[in-house]
C-alpha positions, 0 to 999 in steps of 0.5 A, a space after each residue: 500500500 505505501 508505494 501506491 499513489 494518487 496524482 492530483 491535478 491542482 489547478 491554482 489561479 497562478 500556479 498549475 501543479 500536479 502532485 502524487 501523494 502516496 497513502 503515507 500522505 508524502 509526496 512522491 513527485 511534484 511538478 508546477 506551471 505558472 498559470 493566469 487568465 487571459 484577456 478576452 480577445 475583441 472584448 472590453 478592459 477588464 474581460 477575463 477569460 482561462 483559455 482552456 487548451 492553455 490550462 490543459 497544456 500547463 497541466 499536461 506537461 506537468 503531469 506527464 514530469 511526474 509520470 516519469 518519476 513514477 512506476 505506471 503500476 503504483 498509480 492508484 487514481 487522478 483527481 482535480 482540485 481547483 478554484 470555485 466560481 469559474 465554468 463553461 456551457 460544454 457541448 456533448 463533444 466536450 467543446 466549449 460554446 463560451 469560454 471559462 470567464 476568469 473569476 477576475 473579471 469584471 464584467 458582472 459587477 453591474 449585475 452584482 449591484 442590481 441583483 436586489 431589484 431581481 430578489 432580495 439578497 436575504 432570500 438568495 443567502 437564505 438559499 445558497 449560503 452565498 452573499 451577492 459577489 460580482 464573481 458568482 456564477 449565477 451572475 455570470 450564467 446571467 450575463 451570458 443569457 443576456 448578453 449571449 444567449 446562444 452559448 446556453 441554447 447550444 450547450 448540452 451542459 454547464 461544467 464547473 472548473 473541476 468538472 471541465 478539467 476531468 472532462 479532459 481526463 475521461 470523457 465524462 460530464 459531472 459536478 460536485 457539491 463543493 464546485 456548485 456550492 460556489 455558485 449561488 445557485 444550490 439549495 445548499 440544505 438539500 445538496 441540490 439545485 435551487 430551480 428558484 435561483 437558476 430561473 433568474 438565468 432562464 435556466 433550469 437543473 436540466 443543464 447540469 450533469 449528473 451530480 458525484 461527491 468526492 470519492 465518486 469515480 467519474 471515469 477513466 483516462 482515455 487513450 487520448 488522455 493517456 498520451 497527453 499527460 503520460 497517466 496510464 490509459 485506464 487510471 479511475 479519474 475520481 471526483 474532488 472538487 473546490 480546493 478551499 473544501 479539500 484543504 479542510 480535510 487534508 488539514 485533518 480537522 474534525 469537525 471540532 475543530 476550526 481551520 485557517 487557511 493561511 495565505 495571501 488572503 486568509 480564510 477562517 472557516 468551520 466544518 458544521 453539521 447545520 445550516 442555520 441562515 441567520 440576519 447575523 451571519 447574513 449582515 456579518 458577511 459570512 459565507 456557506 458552502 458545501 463541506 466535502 463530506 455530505 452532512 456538513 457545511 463550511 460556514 467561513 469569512 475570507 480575511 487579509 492575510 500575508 499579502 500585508 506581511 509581504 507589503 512590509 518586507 518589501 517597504 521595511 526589509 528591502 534590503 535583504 533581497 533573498 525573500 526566505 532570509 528576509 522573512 527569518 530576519 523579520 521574524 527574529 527580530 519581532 521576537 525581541 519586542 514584547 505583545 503590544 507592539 510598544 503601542 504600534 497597532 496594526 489593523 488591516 482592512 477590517 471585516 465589516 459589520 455594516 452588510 452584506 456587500 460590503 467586505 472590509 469596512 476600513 483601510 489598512 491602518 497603523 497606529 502609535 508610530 513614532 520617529 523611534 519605531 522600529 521595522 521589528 515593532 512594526 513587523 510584530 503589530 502587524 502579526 498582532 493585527 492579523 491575529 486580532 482580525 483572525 479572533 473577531 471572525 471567530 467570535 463572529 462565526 461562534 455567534 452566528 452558527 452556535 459552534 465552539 471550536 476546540 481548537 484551529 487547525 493552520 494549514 498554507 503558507 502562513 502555518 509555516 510561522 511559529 511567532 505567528 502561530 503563538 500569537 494566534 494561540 494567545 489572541 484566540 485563547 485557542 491552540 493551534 495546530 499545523 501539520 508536517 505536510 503544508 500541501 493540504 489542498 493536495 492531501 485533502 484530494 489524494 484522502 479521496 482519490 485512495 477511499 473512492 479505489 478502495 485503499 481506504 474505507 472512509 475519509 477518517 481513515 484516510 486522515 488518520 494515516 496521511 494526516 502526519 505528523 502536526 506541531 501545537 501552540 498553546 496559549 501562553 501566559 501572555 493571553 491575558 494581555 492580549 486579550 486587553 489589546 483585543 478588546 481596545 483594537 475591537 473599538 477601533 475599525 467603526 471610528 476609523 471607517 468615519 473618519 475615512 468616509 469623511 476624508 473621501 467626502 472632503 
């Protein structure tokens, strides 16, 4: 069993990978692709499009560099993991009548902000989970309606991303619950479509094939398939889905536990067995989709993340031009200065309570400088600030569903951090645990690509002996000051949204 592997295709939107995990949950070879959208040709600014032979080439040639690492006997399955939102009308012969359109663009945001004259956006969350975002691709099914009907009427189904892509790799037509839960179409308490919502497309189930849940097998490699990615003619392709969902499981939480995808952009989100809408989590910004494994739900909120770190080490540490030196430096040094920052606070954008469409109710602030502040000091307020936001999502996603999580699972680039980790520990008062294998997304999709071939029973099984091994954060002494700082960031974001309100009016 242990030299068997699963070859996971994960499709990010600037990366394209292709990884085979063995049933350890180590990683047998790996190979990646820059990946990004396109401009739409002889269409508007802004019109992104993912050109789909370009896609499919990354992947392959990914791939077929793994492949060549392997024994064709060892190869148990394939699996696709990629962004959410993001489909295409497809014909029976497996061409497109419209391209994907890029989860970047921009052409539904008029649709976005119109939406509540259609249906009051309460009743769509209600429904869905999902608030009213301009990439929703409900919006988008929409617009092409409205603006290109043909593509709908000449289609004989509408796949999601992970659907198109395992098309490529079998032939079959198929869609997840985790892929479709990014739509803003799904009756998300009956894992199903909602006719309502898709009417506002003119569109009804009929377009859509039939459904499979994670570990499902949708097919097997063709020969054409075969020869374009160097996976053995035959391989069972097994249904994934949406990689925020796969992360979840590959990080090994129960649903006991809260996760923190960490990255560029942060997600903090809870494995729930209830879908309870609510105008709390309604006016909070909280968002609901399908959890991998039928029964739960994965209330979460999407948060700044590292992308403000970089912004320091590009502003504060420009000097030291190797990234990963530069970052073991900042982190040094910021353990030098004690909880508080010595006054400096950092807020990033804030999570808004003020509705629905609005993300982030204030600009990125820091507060106490002086001529003395230190890049350190700053670097340290900024992992406090984080830790903060992170810390109000969850109080807000405790109070909006009723869940009391034990603990947070920290799984991506941002778990690699154990200044950060300790810090989130003491804000949360919570421990936070990592785990050895930092590709989650990739881990969670190989779980089900070995329980949907029999290797493993069930996804419990699977975490159990591919989770790894995972490090912990307790809370230290130190809680009891962070949480004085918290209470005082918490009164801040309201006055410093009036005051940038009044700043734009002036």
């Amino acid at each position: 069993m242990g030299n068997e592997v699963v070859v996971v295709m994960d499709c990010g939107s600037t990366n394209a990978s292709v990884i085979a995990v063995d049933s350890a949950g180590a990683i047998a070879a790996s190979a990646s692709r820059p990946n990004s959208p396109s401009p739409q040709p002889g269409c508007p600014e802004g019109y992104l499009i993912w050109d789909l032979d370009e896609v499919w080439g990354r992947l392959c040639d990914a791939c077929r560099e793994v492949c060549a690492q392997l024994a064709p006997e060892t190869i148990r399955a394939v699996t696709v993991c990629t962004f959410g939102a993001d489909g295409a009308p497809v014909k029976r012969d497996g061409s497109l009548t419209y391209p994907v359109i890029c989860w970047q663009d921009a052409r539904t945001e008029p649709l976005a902000a119109s939406i509540g004259q259609r249906i009051d956006p309460w009743e769509i969350y209600a429904i869905t989970g999902y608030q009213v975002i301009p990439f929703n691709t409900l919006l988008r099914l929409i617009w092409l309606r409205e603006n290109v009907p043909q593509a709908l009427d000449e289609a004989d189904c509408f796949l999601m991303m992970p659907g198109v892509l395992s098309m490529r790799l079998c032939g079959g037509f198929a869609i997840d619950p985790t892929a479709a839960g990014t739509m803003m179409a799904m009756d998300i308490a009956r894992r199903d479509w909602s006719e309502k919502m898709l009417s506002l497309a003119g569109v009804d189930p009929s377009l859509f094939p039939q459904w499979v849940e994670p570990g499902e097998v949708i097919g097997e490699t063709t020969a054409q398939a075969a020869e374009q990615t160097g996976l053995p003619q035959g391989t069972p392709v097994v249904a994934a889905g949406h990689d925020t969902q796969f992360a979840a499981i590959g990080s090994g939480a129960s649903p006991r536990e809260a996760i923190l995808s960490s990255g560029t952009w942060e997600i903090l989100m809870l494995r729930h067995d209830r879908f309870e809408p609510n105008r709390a989590a309604f006016d909070e910004g909280v968002l609901v989709e399908c959890d991998a494994v039928a029964g739960y739900y994965n209330p979460q909120l999407l948060m700044m993340g590292s992308a403000v770190l970089e912004w320091i080490r590009e502003h504060f540490y420009a000097e030291v031009a190797e990234r990963s030196e530069a970052y073991a430096k900042m982190i040094a040094d910021a353990q030098g200065v004690a909880p508080g920052a010595d006054g400096v606070m950092f807020l990033p954008c804030f999570v808004s309570s003020t509705g629905p469409t609005k993300k982030f109710g204030t600009k990125g602030t820091i507060l106490g400088l002086e001529l003395s502040t230190s890049p350190a000091q700053v670097y340290r307020a900024a992992l406090e600030g984080l830790s903060f936001q992170m810390r109000h999502a969850l109080d807000i996603l405790r109070e909006t569903t009723g869940a009391a999580p034990e603990a947070v699972r920290c799984v991506g680039g941002g778990s690699k951090n154990d200044l950060w980790n300790q810090i989130r520990a003491d804000v949360c008062r919570l421990p936070i645990r990592t785990i050895s294998q930092k590709e989650a997304t990739v881990l969670g999709a190989a779980m089900f690509g070995f329980v949907g071939t029999g290797v493993f029973a069930s996804i419990e099984q699977a975490q159990e002996q591919m989770a790894g091994s995972e490090a912990t954060f307790e809370p230290s002494p130190e809680a009891e000051r962070y949480e004085e700082l918290y209470q005082r960031y918490r009164s801040l974001p309201q006055a410093l949204e009036r005051f940038y309100a009044g700043a734009e009016q002036a």
